[in-house]
C-alpha positions in Angstrom: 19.4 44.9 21.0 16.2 46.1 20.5 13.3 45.9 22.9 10.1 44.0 21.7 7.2 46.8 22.1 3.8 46.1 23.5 2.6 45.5 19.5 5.1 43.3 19.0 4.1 41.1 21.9 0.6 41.2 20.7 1.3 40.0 17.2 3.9 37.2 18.2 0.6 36.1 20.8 -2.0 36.2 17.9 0.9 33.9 16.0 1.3 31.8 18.5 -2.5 31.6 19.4 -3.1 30.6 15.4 0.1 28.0 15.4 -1.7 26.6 18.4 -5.1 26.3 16.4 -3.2 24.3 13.7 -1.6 22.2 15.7 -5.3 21.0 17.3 -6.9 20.9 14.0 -3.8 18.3 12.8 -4.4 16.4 15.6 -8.1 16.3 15.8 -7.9 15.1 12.0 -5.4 12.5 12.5 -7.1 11.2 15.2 -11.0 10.9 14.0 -12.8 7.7 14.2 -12.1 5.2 12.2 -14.6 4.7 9.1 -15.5 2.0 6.9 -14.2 2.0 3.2 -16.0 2.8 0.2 -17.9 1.0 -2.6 -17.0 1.6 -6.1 -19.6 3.9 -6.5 -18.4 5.9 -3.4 -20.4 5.3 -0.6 -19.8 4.1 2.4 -20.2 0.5 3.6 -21.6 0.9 7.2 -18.6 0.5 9.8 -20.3 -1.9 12.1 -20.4 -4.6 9.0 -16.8 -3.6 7.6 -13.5 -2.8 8.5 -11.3 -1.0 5.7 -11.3 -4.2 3.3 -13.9 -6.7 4.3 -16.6 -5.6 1.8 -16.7 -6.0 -2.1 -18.8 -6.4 -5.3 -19.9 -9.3 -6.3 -21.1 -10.4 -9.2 -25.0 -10.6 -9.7 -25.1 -14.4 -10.3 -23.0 -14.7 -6.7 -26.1 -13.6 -4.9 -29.7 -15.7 -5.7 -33.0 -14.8 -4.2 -34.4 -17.9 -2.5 -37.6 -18.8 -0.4 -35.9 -18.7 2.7 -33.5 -16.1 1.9 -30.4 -14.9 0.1 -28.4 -17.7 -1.1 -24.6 -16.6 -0.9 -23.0 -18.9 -3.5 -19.9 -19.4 -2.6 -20.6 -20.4 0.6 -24.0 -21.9 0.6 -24.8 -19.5 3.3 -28.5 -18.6 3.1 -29.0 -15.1 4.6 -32.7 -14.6 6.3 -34.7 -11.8 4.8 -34.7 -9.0 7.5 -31.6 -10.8 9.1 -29.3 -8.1 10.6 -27.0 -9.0 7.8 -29.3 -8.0 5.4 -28.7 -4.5 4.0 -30.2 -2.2 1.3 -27.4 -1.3 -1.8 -27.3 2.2 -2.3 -26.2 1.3 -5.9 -28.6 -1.6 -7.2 -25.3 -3.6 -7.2 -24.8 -6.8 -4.5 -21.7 -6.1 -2.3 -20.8 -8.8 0.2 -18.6 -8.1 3.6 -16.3 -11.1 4.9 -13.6 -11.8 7.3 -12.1 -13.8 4.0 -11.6 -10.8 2.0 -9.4 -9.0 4.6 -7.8 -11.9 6.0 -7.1 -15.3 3.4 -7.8 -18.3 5.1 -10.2 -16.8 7.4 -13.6 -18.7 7.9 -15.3 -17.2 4.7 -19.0 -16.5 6.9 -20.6 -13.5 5.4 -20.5 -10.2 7.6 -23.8 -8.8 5.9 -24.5 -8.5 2.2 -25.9 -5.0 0.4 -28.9 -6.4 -2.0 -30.1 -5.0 -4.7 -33.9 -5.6 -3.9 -35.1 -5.8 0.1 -36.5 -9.5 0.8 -38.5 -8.0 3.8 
């Protein structure tokens, strides 16, 4: 049996060093924050208004621009202009975040709701 030479040892530590890089990368990646999901368009909804399903498009006609606010149709929520609620839509489209999306039978009170023109 042949004895490993001082080389040897130095390339199986440099292999070992770069397994051990690998390993940490797989493990930093696997473990990174969670992040909210993406619109059609592909940006992303903010995390502290969605989760990984609670925001969608909605239809233009879902969403009316009111006196007092945004009207959400389907609830007959009205969302305050400059409400924390309120955000700006990247992509001129409305998309609306709610526990109801992710969850059926949830109560459907919106999360926040990306407009397509600032009401503040």
């Amino acid at each position: 049996m042949k004895m490993l030479s001082r080389e040897d040892w130095r390339i199986l530590g440099c292999l070992a060093f770069i397994a051990l890089l690998a390993i940490a990368g797989m493990v930093a990646i696997a473990t990174r924050p969670a992040r909210a999901h993406d619109a059609p368009l592909g940006w992303a909804y903010e995390a502290d208004c969605c989760s990984t399903r609670d925001c969608r498009l909605v239809a233009d006609d879902a969403i009316r621009m009111t006196a007092d606010g945004w009207l959400v149709r389907a609830t007959g929520e009205v969302i305050p202009y400059g409400s924390h609620k309120e955000r700006r839509s990247p992509d001129s489209q409305f998309h609306r975040c709610s526990h109801a999306f992710a969850a059926p039978g949830a109560t459907d009170g919106t999360i926040c709701l990306y407009v397509t023109g600032m009401g503040s």
